[in-house]
LUMZA-157136 format. One record per residue (C-alpha): residue number from 1; chain; x, y, z. Coordinates in pm, whole numbers, plus 32768, in hexadecimal, padded with zeros to 4 digits. Layout:
BEGIN
<resi=NUM | chain=A | px=X | py=Y | pz=Z>
...
//
This chain:
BEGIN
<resi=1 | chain=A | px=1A83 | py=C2DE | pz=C75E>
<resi=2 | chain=A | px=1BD7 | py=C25B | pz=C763>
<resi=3 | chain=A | px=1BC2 | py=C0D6 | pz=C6E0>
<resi=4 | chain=A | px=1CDB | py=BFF2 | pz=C74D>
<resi=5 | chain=A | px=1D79 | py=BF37 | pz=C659>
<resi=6 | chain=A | px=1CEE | py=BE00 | pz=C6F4>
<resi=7 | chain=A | px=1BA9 | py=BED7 | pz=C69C>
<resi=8 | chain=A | px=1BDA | py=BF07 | pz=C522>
<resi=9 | chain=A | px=1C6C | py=BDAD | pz=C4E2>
<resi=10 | chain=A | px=1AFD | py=BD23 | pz=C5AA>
<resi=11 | chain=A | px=1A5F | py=BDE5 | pz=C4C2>
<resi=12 | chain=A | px=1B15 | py=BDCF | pz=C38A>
<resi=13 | chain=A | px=1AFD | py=BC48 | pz=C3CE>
<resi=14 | chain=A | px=19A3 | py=BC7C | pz=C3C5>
<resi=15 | chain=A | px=1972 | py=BD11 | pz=C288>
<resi=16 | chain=A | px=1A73 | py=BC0A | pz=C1E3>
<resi=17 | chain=A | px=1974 | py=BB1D | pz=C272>
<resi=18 | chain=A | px=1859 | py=BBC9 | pz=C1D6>
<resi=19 | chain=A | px=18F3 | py=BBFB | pz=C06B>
<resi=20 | chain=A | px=194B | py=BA7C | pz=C060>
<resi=21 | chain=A | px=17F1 | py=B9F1 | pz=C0CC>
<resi=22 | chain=A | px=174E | py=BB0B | pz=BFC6>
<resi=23 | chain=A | px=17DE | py=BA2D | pz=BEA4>
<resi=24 | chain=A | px=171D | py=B8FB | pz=BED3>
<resi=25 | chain=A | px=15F1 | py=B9D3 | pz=BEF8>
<resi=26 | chain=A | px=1629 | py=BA86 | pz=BD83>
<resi=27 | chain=A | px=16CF | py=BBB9 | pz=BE03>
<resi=28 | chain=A | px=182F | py=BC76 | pz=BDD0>
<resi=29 | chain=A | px=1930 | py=BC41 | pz=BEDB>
<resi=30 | chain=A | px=1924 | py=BD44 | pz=BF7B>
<resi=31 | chain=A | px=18B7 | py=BD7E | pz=C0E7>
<resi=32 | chain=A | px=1872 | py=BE90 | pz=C1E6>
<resi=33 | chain=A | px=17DE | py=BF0C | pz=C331>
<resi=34 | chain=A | px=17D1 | py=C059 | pz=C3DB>
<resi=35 | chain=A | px=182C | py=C06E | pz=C52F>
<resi=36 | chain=A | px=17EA | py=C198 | pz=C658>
<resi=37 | chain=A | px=1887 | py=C1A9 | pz=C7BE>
<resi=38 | chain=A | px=18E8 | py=C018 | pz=C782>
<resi=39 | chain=A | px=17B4 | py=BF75 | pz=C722>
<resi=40 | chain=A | px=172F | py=BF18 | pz=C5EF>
<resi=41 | chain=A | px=1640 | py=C000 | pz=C551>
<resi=42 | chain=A | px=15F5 | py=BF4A | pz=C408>
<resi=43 | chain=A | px=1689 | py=BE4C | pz=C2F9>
<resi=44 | chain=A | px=1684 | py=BE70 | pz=C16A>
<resi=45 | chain=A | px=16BA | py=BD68 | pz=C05E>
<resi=46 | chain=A | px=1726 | py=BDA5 | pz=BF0F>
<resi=47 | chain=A | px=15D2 | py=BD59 | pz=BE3F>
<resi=48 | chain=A | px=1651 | py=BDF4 | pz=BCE8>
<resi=49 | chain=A | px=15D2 | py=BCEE | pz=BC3B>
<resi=50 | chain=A | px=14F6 | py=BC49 | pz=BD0C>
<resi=51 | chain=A | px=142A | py=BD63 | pz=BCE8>
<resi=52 | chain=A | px=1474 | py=BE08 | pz=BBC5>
<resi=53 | chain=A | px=14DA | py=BF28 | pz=BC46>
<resi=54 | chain=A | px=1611 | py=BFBB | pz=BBC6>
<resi=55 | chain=A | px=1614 | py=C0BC | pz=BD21>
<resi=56 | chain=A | px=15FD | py=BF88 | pz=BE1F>
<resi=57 | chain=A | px=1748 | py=BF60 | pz=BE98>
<resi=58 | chain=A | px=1791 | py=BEF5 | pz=BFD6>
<resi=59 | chain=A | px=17F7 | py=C035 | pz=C085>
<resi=60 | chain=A | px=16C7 | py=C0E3 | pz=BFDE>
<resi=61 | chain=A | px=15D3 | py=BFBC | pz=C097>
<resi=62 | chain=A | px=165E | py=BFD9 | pz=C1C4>
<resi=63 | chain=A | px=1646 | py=C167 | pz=C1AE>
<resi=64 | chain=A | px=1528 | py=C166 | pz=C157>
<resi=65 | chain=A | px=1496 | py=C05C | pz=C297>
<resi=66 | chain=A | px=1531 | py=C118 | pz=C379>
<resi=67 | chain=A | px=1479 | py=C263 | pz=C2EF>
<resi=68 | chain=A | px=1327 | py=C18B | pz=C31D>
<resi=69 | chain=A | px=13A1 | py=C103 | pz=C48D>
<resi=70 | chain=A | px=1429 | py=C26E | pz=C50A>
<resi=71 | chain=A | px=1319 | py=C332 | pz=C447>
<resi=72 | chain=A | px=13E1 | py=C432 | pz=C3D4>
<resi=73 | chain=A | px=14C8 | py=C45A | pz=C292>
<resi=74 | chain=A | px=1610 | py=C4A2 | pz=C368>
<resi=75 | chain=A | px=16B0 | py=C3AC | pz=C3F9>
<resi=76 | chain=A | px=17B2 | py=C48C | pz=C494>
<resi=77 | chain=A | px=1872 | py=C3E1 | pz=C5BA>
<resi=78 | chain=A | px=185C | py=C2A1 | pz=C4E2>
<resi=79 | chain=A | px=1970 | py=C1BC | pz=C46B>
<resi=80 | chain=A | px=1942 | py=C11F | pz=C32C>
<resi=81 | chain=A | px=19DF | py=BFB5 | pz=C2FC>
<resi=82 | chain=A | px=1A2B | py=BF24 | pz=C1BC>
<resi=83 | chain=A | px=1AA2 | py=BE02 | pz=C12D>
<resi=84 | chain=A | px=1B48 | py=BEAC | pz=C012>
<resi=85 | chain=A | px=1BBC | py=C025 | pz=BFB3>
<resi=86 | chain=A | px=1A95 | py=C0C6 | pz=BF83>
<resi=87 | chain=A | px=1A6B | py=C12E | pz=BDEE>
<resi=88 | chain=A | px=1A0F | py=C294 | pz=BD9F>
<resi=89 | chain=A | px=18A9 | py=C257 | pz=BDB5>
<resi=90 | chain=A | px=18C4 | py=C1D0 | pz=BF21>
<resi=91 | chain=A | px=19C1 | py=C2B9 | pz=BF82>
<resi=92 | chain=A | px=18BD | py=C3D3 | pz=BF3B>
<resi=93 | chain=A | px=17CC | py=C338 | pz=C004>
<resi=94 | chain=A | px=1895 | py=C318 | pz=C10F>
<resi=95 | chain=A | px=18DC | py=C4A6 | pz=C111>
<resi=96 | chain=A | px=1782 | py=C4C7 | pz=C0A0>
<resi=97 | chain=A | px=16F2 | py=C40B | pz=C1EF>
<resi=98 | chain=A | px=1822 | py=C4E7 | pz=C2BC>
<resi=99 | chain=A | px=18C8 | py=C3B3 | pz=C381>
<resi=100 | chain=A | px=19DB | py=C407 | pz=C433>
<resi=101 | chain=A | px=1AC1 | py=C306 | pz=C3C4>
<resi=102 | chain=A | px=1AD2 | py=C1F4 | pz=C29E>
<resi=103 | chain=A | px=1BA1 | py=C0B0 | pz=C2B5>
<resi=104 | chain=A | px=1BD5 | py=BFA0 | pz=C1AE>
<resi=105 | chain=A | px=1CBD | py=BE62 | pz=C1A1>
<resi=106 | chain=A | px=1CD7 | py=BE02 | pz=C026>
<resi=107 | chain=A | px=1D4A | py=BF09 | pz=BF54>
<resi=108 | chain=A | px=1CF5 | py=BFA4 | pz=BDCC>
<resi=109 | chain=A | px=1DE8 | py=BECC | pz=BD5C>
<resi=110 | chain=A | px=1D4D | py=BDA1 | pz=BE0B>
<resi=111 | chain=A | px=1BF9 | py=BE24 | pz=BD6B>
<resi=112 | chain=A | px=1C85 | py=BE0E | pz=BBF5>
<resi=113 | chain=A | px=1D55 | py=BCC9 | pz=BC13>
<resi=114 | chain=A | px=1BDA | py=BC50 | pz=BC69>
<resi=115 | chain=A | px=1B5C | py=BCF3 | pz=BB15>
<resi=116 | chain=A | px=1ABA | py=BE16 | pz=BB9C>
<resi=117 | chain=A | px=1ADE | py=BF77 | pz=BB01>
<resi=118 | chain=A | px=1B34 | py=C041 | pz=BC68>
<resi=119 | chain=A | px=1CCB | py=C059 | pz=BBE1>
<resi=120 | chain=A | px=1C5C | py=C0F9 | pz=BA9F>
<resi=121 | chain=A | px=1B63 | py=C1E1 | pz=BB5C>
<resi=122 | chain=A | px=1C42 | py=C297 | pz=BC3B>
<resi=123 | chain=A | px=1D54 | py=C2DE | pz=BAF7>
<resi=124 | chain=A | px=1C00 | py=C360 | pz=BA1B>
<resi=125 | chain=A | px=1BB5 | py=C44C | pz=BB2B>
<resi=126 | chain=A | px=1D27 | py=C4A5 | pz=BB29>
<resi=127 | chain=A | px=1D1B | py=C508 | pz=B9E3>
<resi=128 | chain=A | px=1C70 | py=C62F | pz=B926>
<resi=129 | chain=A | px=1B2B | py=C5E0 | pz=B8D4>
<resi=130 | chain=A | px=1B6C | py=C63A | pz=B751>
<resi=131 | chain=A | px=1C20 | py=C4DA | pz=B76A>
<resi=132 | chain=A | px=1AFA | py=C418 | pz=B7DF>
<resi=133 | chain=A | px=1A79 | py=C347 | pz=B70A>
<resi=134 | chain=A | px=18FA | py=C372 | pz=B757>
<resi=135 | chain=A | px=18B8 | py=C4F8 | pz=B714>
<resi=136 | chain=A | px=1855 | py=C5E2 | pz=B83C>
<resi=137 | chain=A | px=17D8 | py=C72D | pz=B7CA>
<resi=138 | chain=A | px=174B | py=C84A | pz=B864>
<resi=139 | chain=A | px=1628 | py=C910 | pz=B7BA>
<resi=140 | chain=A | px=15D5 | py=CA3F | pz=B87A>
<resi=141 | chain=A | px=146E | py=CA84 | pz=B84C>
<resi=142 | chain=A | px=13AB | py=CBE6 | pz=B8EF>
<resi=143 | chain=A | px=1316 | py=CAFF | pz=B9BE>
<resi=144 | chain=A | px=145C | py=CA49 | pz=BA2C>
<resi=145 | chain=A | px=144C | py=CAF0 | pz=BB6E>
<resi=146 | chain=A | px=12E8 | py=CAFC | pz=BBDA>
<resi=147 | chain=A | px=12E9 | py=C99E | pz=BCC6>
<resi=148 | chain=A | px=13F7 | py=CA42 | pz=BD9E>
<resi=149 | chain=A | px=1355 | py=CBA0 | pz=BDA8>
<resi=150 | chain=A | px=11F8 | py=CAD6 | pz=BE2C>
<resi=151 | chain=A | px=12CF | py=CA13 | pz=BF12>
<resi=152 | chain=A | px=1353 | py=CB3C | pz=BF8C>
<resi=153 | chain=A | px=1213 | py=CBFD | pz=BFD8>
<resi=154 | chain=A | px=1197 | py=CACB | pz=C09C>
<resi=155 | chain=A | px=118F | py=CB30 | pz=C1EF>
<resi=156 | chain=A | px=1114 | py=C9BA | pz=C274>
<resi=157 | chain=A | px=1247 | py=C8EF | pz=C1C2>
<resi=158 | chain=A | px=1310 | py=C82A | pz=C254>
<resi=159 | chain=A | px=14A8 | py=C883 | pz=C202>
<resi=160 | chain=A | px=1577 | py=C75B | pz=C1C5>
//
């Protein structure tokens, strides 16, 4: 799974490509596609506000076709290609789906000269969350741990 860098500058130039077009079609620039063994796998679109949905980024699209093409949720042995350092939420994603390697050309700073909040993201997470300015408690209840105990004593489930 070694990529040339002839490789990752084909792709990256692809996902540039993708993030530009997106704007005339009422979408965030922002651009992706997962890759496996050289080939593309799938393509995601920032649709943000497109579709009014705050979780459709373009890394998260393009996750989540390649889920639907590979049927499964790992993606392991995948590269991730994106037009721009992935934010938090598409960095978790990425770990989440288990690709072996991300790669971005833009950077966070690139991200928040365009207005967009990925910057100011990374330093809140940074900081303790008593800073935050949108409160994030935990309330233990005696039931707190009950999901994980079922989970647990689920012989047929599938570990991710």
């Amino acid at each position: 799974m070694n990529a040339s860098a002839a490789d990752d500058t084909r792709w990256l130039e692809r996902t540039v490509e993708l993030a530009t077009r997106n704007i005339a079609n009422g979408g965030g620039p922002f651009g992706a596609v997962i890759v496996r063994d050289g080939a593309l796998v799938a393509e995601g679109q920032n649709r943000v506000t497109a579709d009014l949905d705050p979780t459709a980024h373009a890394e998260v699209m393009a996750i989540r076709a390649a889920c639907t093409v590979e049927q499964s949720f790992s993606l392991a042995g995948a590269t991730l290609y994106t037009s721009c350092e992935p934010c938090p939420l598409c960095l978790s994603a990425a770990l989440w789906a288990r690709v072996d390697r991300v790669v971005f050309a833009a950077d966070r700073h690139d991200a928040a000269r365009g207005g967009f909040d990925d910057l100011e993201f990374y330093e809140l997470f940074a900081r303790d969350r008593s800073t935050w300015h949108i409160p994030v408690d935990s309330v233990r209840i005696p039931q707190s741990p009950a999901p994980f105990d079922a989970w647990l004593a689920n012989e047929a489930r599938t570990d991710y």
